[in-house]
C-alpha positions in Angstrom: 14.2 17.0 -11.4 13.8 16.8 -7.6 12.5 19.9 -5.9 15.3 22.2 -4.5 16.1 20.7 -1.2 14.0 23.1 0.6 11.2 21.6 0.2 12.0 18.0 0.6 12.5 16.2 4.0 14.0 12.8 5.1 12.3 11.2 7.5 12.9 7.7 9.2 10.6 5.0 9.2 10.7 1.3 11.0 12.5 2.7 13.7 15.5 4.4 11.2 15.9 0.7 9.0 14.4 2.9 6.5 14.7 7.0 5.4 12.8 8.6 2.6 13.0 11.5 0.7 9.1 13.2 0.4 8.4 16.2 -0.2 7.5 18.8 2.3 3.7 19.3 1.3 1.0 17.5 0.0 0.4 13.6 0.6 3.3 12.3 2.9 4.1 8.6 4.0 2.3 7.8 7.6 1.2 4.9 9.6 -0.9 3.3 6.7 2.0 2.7 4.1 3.9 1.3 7.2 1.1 -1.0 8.3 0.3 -2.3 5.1 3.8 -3.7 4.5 3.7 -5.5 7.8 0.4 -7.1 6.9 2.3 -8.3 2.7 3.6 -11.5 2.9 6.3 -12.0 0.3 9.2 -14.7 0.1 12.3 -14.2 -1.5 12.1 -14.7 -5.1 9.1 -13.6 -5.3 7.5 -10.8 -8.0 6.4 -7.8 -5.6 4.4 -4.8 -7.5 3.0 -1.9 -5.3 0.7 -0.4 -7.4 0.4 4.0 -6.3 3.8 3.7 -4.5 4.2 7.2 -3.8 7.8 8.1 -2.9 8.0 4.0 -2.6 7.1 4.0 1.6 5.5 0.5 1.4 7.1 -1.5 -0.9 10.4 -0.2 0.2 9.2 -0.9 4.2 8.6 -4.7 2.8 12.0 -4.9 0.3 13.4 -4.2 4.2 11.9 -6.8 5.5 12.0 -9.2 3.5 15.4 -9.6 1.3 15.7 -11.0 -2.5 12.1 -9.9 -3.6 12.1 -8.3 -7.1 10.2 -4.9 -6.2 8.3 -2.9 -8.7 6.8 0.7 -7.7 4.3 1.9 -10.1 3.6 5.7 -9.0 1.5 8.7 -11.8 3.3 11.5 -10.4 7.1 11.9 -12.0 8.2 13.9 -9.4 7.4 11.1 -6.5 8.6 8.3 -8.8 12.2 10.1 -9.0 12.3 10.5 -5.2 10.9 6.9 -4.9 13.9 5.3 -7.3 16.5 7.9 -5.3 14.7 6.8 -2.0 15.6 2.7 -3.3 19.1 3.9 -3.7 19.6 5.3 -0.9 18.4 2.3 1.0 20.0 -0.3 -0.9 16.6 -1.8 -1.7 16.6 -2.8 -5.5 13.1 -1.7 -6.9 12.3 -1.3 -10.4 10.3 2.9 -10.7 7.4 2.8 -13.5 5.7 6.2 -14.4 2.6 4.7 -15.0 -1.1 5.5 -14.5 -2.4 2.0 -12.5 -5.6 2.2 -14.1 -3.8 1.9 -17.7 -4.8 -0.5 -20.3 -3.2 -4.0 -20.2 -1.0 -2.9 -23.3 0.6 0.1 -21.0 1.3 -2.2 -18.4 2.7 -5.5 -20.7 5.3 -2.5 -22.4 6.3 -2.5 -18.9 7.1 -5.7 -18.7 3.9 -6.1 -16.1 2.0 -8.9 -18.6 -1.1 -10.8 -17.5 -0.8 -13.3 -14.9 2.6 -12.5 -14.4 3.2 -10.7 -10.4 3.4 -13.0 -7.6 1.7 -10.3 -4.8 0.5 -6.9 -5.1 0.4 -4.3 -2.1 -1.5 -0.9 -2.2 -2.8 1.9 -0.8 -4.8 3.8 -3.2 -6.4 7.3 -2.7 -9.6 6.4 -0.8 -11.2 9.8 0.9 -14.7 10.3 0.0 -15.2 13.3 -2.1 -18.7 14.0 -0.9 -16.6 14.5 2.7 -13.1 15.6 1.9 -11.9 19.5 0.7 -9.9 18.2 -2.4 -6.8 20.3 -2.9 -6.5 22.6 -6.3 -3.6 20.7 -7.2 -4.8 18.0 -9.5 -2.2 15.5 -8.2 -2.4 16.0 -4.9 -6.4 15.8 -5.3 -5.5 12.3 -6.9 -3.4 11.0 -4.5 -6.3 11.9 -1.7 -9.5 11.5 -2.9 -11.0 8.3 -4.4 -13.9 8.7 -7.6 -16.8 5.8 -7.8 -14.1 4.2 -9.9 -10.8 4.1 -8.4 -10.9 1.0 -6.1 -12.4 -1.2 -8.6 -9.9 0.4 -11.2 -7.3 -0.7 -8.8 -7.9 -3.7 -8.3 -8.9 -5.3 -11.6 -5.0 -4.2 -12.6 -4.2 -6.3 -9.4 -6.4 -8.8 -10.6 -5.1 -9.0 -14.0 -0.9 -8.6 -13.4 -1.4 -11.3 -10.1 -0.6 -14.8 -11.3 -3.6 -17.3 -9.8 -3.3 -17.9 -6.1 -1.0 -15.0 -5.6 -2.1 -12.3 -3.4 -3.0 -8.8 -3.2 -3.1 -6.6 0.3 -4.9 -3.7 0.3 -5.9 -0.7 2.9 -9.0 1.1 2.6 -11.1 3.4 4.9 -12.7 1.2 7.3 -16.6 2.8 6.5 -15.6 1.9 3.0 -15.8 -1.8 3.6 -18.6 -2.7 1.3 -16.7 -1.4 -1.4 -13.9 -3.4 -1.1 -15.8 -6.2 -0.5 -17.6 -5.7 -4.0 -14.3 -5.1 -5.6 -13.0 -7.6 -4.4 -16.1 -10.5 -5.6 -15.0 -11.0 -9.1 -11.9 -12.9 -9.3 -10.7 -12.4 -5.7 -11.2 -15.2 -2.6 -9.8 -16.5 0.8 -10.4 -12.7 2.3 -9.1 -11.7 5.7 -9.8 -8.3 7.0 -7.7 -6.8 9.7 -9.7 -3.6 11.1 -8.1 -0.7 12.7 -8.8 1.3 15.6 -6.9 5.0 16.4 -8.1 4.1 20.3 -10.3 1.4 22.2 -13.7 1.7 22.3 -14.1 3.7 19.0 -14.9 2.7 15.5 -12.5 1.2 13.1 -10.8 3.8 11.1 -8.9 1.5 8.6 -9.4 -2.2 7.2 -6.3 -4.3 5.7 -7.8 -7.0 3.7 -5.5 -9.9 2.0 -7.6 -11.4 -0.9 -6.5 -14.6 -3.1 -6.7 -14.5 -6.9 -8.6 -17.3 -7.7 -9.0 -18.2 -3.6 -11.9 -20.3 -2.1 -11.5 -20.2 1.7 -14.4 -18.7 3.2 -13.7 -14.9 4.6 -11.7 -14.0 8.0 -12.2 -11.6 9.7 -9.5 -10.9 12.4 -9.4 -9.6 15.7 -9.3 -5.7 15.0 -5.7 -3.8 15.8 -6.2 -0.7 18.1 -3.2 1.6 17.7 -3.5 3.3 20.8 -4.5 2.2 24.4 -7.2 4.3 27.0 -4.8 6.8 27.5 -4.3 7.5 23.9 -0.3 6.0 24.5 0.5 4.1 21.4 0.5 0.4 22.4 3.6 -1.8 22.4 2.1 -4.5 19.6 1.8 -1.2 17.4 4.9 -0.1 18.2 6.8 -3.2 17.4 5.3 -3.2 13.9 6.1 0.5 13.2 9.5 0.2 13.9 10.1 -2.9 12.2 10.0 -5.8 15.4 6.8 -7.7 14.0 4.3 -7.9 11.5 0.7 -8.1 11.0 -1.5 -11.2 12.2 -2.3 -11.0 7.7 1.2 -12.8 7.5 0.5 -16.2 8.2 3.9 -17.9 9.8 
């Protein structure tokens, strides 16, 4: 059951194309899930899995976008799936929920009718805080939903690696300090990178990477201008803007 309706709150995304249910505390759907469905290119027709879906933020923000995709949203936590299949309702958006742990066994995924080989692009955001630098919360699945082990990316994206059919494409968002994990992730199976980093202001550090990677890909690595969200004066810039609110998409997208 969803929580009493205290504790849940609908908020509007891509400029109010898009309002989801999540719930008042713990994890909640921000600028990453937004970003990284404006850097997932998808076609109609094509087999879309986000893989940690949440209350379904990203793959919903690209079901938006981009019309007659069949969308799958694979979330662990039963209580964010249900919002996440009453958050596709509410938007029109048909999207197939799965209760299912993404680093399950091949067999857990195939009785989901997610076989080897068989998804056209997968999108993500998995839990990616360093432990070692991030106060977990006592609730187990909020702790998951936060804070990445040594395994989780590499868990992540060998069950992207293995549902992807070859040549389809998997987008991913990481912490930007993290790159050399995703980069070794990413070298068995994976090609054709580009990596989009991310800057909260100008003149600082990236604080996110987007990568697109190629199953099977052999185009030597991009990597792309870097995307700062906010000008000097810490005023969100017009580019970014456009892309939150649903007016353009990432330079990951290739026209």
């Amino acid at each position: 059951m969803i929580e009493a309706l205290t504790d849940i709150t609908e908020d509007a995304f891509l400029g109010g194309q898009l309002r989801l249910k999540q719930k008042r505390s713990g994890h909640r759907a921000g600028h990453d899930a937004i970003l990284l469905a404006a850097a997932t290119e998808a076609r109609a027709g094509d087999r879309v899995v986000d893989l940690g879906a949440g209350v379904g933020t990203a793959g919903l923000a690209l079901g938006r976008r981009v019309a007659g995709i069949g969308l799958s949203l694979v979330e662990i936590d039963p209580e964010l799936a249900e919002l996440a299949r009453a958050n596709a309702v509410a938007n029109a958006i048909a999207a197939e929920v799965m209760v299912l742990d993404v680093a399950a066994d091949a067999q857990a995924f195939a009785v989901h009718g997610l076989g080897p080989d068989s998804v056209d692009v997968v999108l993500t955001n998995p839990p990616f805080n360093d432990p070692a630098r991030h106060r977990g919360s006592p609730d187990q699945m909020r702790q998951s939903a936060h804070v990445a082990t040594e395994e989780t990316l590499h868990a992540w994206v060998h069950t992207a690696r293995r549902i992807l059919r070859s040549n389809g494409t998997l987008t991913l968002i990481w912490r930007a300090d993290g790159i050399t994990e995703v980069l070794a992730a990413l070298s068995r199976g994976f090609g054709s990178l580009a990596i989009l980093p991310v800057h909260g202001e100008a003149g600082r550090p990236a604080i996110r990477v987007l990568v697109r990677a190629i199953k099977g890909g052999r185009a030597p690595t991009r990597l792309l201008p870097g995307l700062m969200l906010n000008d000097e004066s810490r005023v969100p810039k017009k580019e970014v803007t456009d892309i939150l609110e649903g007016r353009a998409v990432l330079p990951l997208v290739e026209p």
